[in-house]
FIVO-733294 format. One line per 10 residues: number of its first residue (from 1); their letters; for each residue x, y, z of C-alpha. Coordinates in Angstrom, 2 decimals. Layout:
// FIVO-733294
NUM> a> X:Y:Z | ...
//
This chain:
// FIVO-733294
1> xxxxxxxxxx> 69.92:95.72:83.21 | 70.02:94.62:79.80 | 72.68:93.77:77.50 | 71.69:95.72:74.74 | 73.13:98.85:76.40 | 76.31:97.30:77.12 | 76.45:95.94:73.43 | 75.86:99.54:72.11 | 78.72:100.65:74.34 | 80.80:97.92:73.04
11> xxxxxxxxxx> 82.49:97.22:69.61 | 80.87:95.84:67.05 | 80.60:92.29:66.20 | 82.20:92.50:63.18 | 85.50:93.38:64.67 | 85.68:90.85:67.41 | 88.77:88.74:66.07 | 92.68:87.94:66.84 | 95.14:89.95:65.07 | 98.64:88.69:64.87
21> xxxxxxxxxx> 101.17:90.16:63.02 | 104.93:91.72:63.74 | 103.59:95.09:63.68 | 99.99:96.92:63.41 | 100.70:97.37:59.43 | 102.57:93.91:58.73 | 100.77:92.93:55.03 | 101.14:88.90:55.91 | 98.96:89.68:59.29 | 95.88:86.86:60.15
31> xxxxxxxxxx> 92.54:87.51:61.41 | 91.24:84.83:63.47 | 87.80:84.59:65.18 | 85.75:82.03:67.16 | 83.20:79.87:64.73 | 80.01:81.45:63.59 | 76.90:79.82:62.34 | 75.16:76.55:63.25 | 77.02:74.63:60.80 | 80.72:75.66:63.03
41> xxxxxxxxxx> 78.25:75.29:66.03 | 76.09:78.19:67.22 | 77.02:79.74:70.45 | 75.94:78.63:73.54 | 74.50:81.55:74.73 | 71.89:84.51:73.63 | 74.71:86.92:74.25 | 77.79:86.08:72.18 | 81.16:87.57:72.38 | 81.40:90.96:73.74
51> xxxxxxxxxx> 84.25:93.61:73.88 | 83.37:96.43:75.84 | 85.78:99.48:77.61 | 85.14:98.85:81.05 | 85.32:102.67:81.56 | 82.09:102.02:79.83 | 80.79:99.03:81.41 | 80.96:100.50:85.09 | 79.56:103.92:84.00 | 76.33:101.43:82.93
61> xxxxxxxxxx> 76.74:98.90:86.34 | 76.77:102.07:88.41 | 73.73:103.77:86.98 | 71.78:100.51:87.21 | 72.96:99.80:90.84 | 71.93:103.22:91.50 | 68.51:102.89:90.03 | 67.94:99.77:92.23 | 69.71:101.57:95.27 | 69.74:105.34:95.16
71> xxxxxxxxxx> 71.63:105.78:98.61 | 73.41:102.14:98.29 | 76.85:102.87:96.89 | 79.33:105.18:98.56 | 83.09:105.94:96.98 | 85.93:107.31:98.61 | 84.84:104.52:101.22 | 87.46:101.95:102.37 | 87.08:99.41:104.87 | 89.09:99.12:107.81
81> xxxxxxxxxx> 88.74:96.09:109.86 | 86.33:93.96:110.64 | 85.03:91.28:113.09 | 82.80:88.71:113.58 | 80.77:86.41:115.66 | 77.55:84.06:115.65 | 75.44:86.41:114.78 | 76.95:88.65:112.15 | 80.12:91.15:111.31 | 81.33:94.59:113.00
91> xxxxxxxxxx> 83.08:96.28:110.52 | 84.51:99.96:110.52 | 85.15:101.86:107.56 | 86.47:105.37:106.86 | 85.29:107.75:104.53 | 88.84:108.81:102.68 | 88.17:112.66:101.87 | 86.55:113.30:105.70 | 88.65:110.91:107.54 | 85.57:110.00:109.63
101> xxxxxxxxxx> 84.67:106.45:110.42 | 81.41:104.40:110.43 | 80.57:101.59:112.31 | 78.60:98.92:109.95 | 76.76:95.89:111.23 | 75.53:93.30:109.06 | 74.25:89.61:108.91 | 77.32:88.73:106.24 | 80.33:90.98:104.66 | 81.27:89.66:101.09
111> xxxxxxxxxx> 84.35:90.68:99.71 | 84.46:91.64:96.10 | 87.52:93.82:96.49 | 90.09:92.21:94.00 | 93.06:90.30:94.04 | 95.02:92.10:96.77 | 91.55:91.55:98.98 | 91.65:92.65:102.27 | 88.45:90.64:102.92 | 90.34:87.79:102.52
121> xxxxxxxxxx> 93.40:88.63:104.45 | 91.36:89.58:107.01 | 89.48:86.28:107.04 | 92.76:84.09:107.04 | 92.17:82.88:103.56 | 95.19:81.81:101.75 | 95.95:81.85:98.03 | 97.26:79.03:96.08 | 99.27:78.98:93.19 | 101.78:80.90:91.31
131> xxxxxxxxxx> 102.21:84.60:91.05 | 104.90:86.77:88.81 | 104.07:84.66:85.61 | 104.39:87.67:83.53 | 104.65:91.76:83.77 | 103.38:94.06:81.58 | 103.75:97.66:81.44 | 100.27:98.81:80.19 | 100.22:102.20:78.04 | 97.24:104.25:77.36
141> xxxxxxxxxx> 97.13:106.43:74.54 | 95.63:108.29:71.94 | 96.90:108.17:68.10 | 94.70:108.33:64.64 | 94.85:104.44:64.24 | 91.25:104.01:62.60 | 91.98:104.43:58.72 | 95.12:102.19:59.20 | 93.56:99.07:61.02 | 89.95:99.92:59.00
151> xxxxxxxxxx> 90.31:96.28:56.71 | 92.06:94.36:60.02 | 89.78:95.86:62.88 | 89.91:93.51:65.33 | 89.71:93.40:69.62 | 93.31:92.38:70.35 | 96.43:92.65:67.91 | 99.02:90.22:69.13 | 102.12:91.14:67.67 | 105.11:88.03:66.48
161> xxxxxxxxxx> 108.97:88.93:66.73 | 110.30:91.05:66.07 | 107.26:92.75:68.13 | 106.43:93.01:71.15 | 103.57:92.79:73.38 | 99.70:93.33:72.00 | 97.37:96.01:71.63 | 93.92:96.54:72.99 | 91.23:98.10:71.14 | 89.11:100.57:72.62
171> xxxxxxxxxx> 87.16:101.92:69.84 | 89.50:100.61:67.11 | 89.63:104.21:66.09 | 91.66:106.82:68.46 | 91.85:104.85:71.92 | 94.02:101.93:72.83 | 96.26:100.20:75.34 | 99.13:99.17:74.20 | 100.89:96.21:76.74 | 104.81:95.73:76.82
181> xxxxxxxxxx> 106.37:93.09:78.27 | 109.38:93.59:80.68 | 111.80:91.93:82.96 | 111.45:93.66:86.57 | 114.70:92.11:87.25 | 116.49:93.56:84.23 | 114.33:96.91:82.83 | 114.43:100.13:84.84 | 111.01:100.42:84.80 | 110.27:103.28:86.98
191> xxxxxxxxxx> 112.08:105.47:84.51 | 110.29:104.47:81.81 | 106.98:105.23:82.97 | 108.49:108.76:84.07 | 109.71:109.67:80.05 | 106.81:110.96:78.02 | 108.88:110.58:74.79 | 110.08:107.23:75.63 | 106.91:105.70:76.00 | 105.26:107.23:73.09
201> xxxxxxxxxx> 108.56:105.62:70.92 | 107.55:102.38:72.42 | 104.20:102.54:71.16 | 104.93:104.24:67.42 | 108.41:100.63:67.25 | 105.11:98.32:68.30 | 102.69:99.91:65.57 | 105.29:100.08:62.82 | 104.31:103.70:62.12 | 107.41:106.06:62.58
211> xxxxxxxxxx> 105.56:108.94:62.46 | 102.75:108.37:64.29 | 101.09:111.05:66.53 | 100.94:109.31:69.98 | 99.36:111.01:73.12 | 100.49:109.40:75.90 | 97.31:109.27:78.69 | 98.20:106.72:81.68 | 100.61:103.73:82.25 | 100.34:101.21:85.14
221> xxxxxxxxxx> 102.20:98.07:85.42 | 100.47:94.40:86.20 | 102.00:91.05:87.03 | 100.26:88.17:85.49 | 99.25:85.59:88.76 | 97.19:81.66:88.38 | 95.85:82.15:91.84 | 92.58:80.41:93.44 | 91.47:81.12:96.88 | 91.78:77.96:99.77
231> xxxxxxxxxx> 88.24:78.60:100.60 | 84.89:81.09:99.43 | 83.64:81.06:103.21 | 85.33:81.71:106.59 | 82.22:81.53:108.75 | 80.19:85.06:107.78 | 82.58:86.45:105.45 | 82.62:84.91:101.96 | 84.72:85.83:98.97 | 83.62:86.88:95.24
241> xxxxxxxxxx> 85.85:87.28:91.95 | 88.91:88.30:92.30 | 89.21:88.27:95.45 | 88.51:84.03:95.10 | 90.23:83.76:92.27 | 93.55:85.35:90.28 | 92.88:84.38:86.55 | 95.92:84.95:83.80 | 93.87:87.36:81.06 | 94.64:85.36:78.30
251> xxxxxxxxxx> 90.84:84.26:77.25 | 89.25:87.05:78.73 | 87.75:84.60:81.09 | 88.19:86.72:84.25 | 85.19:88.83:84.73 | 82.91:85.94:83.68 | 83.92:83.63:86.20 | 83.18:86.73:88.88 | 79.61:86.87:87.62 | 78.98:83.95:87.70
261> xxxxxxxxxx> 80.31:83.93:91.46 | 77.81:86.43:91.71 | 74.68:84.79:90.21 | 75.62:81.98:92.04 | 75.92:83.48:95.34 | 73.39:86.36:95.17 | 70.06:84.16:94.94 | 71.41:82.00:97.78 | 72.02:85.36:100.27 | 68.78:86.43:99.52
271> xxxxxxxxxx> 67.17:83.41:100.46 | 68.86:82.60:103.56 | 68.49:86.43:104.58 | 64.87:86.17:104.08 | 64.61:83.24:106.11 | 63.25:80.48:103.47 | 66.16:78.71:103.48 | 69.03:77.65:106.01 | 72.90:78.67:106.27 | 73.90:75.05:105.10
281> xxxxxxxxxx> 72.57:76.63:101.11 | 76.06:78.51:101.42 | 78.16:75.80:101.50 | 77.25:74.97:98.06 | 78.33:78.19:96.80 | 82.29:76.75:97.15 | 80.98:73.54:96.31 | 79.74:74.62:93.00 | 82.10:77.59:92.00 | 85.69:76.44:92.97
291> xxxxxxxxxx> 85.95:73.67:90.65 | 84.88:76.00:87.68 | 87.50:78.70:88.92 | 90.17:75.42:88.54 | 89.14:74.72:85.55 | 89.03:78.44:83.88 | 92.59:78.92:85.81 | 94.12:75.85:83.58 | 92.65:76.73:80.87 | 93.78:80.30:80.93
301> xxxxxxxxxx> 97.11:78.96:81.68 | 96.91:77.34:78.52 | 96.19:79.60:76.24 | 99.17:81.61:77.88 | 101.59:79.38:77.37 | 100.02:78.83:73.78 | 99.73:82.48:72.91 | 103.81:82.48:73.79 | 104.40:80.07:71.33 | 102.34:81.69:68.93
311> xxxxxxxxxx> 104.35:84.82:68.78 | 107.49:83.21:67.97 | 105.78:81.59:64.88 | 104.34:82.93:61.89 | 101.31:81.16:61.34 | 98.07:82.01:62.13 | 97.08:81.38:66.05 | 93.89:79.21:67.74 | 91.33:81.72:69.00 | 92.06:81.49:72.96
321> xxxxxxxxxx> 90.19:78.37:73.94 | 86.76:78.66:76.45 | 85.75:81.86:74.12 | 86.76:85.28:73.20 | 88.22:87.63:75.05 | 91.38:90.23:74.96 | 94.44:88.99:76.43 | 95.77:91.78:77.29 | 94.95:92.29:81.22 | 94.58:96.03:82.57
331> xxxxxxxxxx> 95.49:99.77:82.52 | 94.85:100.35:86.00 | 95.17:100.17:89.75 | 91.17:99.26:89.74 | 89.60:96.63:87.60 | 88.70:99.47:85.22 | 90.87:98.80:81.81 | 90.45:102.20:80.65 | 89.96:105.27:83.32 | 89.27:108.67:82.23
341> xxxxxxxxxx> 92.30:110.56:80.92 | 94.03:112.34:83.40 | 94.21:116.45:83.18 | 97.66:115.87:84.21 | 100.64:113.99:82.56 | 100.82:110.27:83.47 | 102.00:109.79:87.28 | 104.97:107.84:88.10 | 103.51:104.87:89.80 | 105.34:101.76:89.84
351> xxxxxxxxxx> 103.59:99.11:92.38 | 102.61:96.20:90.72 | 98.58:95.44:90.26 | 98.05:91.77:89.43 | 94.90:91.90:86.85 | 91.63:92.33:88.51 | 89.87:91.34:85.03 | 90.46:92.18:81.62 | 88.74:94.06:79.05 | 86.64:92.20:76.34
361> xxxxxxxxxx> 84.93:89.97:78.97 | 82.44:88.39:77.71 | 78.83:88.20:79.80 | 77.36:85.14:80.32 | 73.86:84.24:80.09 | 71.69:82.16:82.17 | 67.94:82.02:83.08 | 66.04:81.19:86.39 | 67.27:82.72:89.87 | 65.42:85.70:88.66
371> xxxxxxxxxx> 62.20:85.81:91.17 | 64.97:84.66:93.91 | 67.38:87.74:92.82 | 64.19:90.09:92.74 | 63.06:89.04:95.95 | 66.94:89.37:97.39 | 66.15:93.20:96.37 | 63.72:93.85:98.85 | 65.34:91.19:101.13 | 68.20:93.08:101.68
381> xxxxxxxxxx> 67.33:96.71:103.51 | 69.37:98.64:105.67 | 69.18:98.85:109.18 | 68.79:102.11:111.28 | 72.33:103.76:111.57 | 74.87:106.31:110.11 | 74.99:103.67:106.90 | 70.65:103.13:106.27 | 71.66:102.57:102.80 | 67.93:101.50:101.32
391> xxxxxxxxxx> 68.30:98.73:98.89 | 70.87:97.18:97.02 | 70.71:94.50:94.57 | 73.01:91.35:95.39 | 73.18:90.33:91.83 | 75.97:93.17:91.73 | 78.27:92.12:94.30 | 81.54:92.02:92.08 | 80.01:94.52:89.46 | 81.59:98.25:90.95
401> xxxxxxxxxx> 84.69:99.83:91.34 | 85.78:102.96:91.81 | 87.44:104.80:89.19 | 90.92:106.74:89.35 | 91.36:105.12:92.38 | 94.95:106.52:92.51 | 95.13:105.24:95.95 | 94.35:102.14:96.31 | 90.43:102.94:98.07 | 87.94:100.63:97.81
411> xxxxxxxxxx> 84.24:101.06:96.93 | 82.10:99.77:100.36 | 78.80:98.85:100.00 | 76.87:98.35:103.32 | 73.30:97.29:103.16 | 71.64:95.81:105.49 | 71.80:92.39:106.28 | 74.97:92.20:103.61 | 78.04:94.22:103.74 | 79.73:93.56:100.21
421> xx> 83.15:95.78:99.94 | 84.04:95.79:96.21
//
């Protein structure tokens, strides 16, 4: 898959900045965004700063996943338990609209299932680190914004006191996320997320526009967590993205870090299930990611505790240090930031998600691995069984999730000599 698609899919490069201002139409706002040119210094990468819905980005990941393994990806599938020994992992999983189980055997189960993994549980991997840093009620909605932020477009408004909270821009035109912070301690949550009216006034005090037209589409709240996994690998089972690693959204650093989990661990499966190289290659997938996860978890922390300064000051903000991305977090129980609009009004949910990724991500770039990847395509093929699932390409371990998944399911994808439930 290219990036080209997800770029068209994206905004456009001319509104990837920082907004801050005390309201979407504050006339002293300041547009900040990350150097440009090779006299700031030129970007490390072919593929520069990206903000893309990821109702848009999985529709793409799916498609391509599906091109590479027709029969390979199954929704509605959640995975049960699992077991394992020398040789490989027993896992059952039940298919949620039947009810009926499968049993799956593979050489190695990778969990890519997000922050509340049950891959890991089940393993006996620990988390370290703090959790309830921050909560957010996330609101998605529809209003005519596009003529007033036209000469301010940007990927994430942070708003300075008197505001509150941030927006999120979808297509900078009629789709956004609007976050508000609250107290779980102190605000009666529940109720607000049940009062149609309520939250639409929230959003029309945080845009400064009285009179603005606000269709109110979802709402989900999220708890900010700095979490980072004990260990990638309990014998078989290893651990991918979020499910390794809890990362505050401020940066937008989240979803790289999981590919790059990914690239890094993909090649090396391939390999070792093709035989030309040993188990011991594995070990170096810890070796080699958990530091950077550290190191992406500070900085993240960072830019949190700097983007909380910012907002009770009036000057203009640092772009979010280690690259652009929204700060924003998630509008959903899934790692999807925006899900399709519901026919029906918003449910009352009020279980707290901690953020699986946020929206603006930006994709990495990095050659060589490819052959190895390529040849980790036709490595991994199903065995005989109620799950012969044909191919499936490794590189997309932490890439899938299912959408609307109003009850918590998870996406399995058994293939083979790898299991990977995302």
């Amino acid at each position: 898959m290219r990036f080209g698609g997800i770029r068209r899919a994206g905004l456009p490069a001319s509104q990837i900045f920082f907004y801050r201002g005390r309201s979407l139409v504050d006339p002293d706002f300041v547009r900040t965004g990350l150097p440009d040119g090779p006299a700031q210094g030129a970007e490390p990468t072919p593929s520069p700063g990206l903000a893309c819905p990821q109702n848009a980005l999985e529709a793409l990941l799916l498609r391509r996943a599906r091109q590479l393994a027709p029969d390979g990806v199954r929704f509605v599938t959640r995975l049960l338990s699992f077991s394992q020994d020398g040789d490989g992992v027993h896992a059952v999983v039940e298919e949620t609209n039947t009810g009926q189980r499968h049993a799956v055997r593979a050489d190695w189960l990778v969990g890519c299932d997000g922050a509340s993994s049950g891959v890991r549980s089940g393993a006996g991997i620990a988390m370290e680190g703090p959790t309830g840093l921050g909560h957010f009620l996330s609101i998605r909605f529809e209003a005519p914004l596009g003529d007033v932020v036209a000469e301010r477009a940007s990927a994430s408004y942070f708003l300075t006191e008197p505001g509150r909270g941030g927006f999120l821009a979808v297509d900078n035109d009629r789709h956004w996320i609007y976050q508000h912070p609250f107290d779980p301690q102190r605000d009666d949550i529940a109720d607000l997320m049940s009062d149609q009216l309520q939250l639409a006034q929230l959003v029309r005090e945080a845009a400064g526009l009285p009179n603005l037209e606000v269709t109110v589409q979802d709402t989900m709240t999220w708890r900010m967590d700095a979490q980072l996994a004990e260990t990638y690998r309990r014998s078989r089972v290893l651990i991918a993205g979020d499910a390794a690693h809890v990362i505050p959204p401020t940066g937008g650093h989240g979803m790289n870090t999981g590919i790059g989990d990914a690239d890094n661990l993909s090649w090396k499966l391939a390999a070792v299930t093709a035989g030309t190289a040993g188990q011991a290659l594995l070990d170096t997938y810890e070796s080699e990611r958990r530091p950077v996860a550290r190191q992406v978890i500070d900085l993240s922390l960072a830019n949190s505790r700097g983007a909380r300064r910012a907002t009770r000051r009036s000057r203009a903000p640092s772009p979010p240090r280690g690259g652009a991305g929204a700060f924003h977090g998630r509008a959903g129980p899934s790692a999807a930031s925006v899900r399709t609009a519901p026919t029906t009004p918003p449910t009352r949910r009020t279980r707290d998600f901690p953020p699986a990724t946020c929206a603006g991500a930006r994709l990495g770039s990095r050659k060589g691995n490819r052959s190895a990847a390529r040849s980790g395509v036709r490595a991994l093929r199903a065995r005989t069984g109620p799950f012969q699932c044909g191919r499936v390409a490794a590189g997309l371990l932490p890439g899938l999730v299912p959408m609307g998944a109003d009850k918590g399911w998870r996406l399995g994808i058994p293939a083979g000599p790898l299991a990977a439930v995302l």
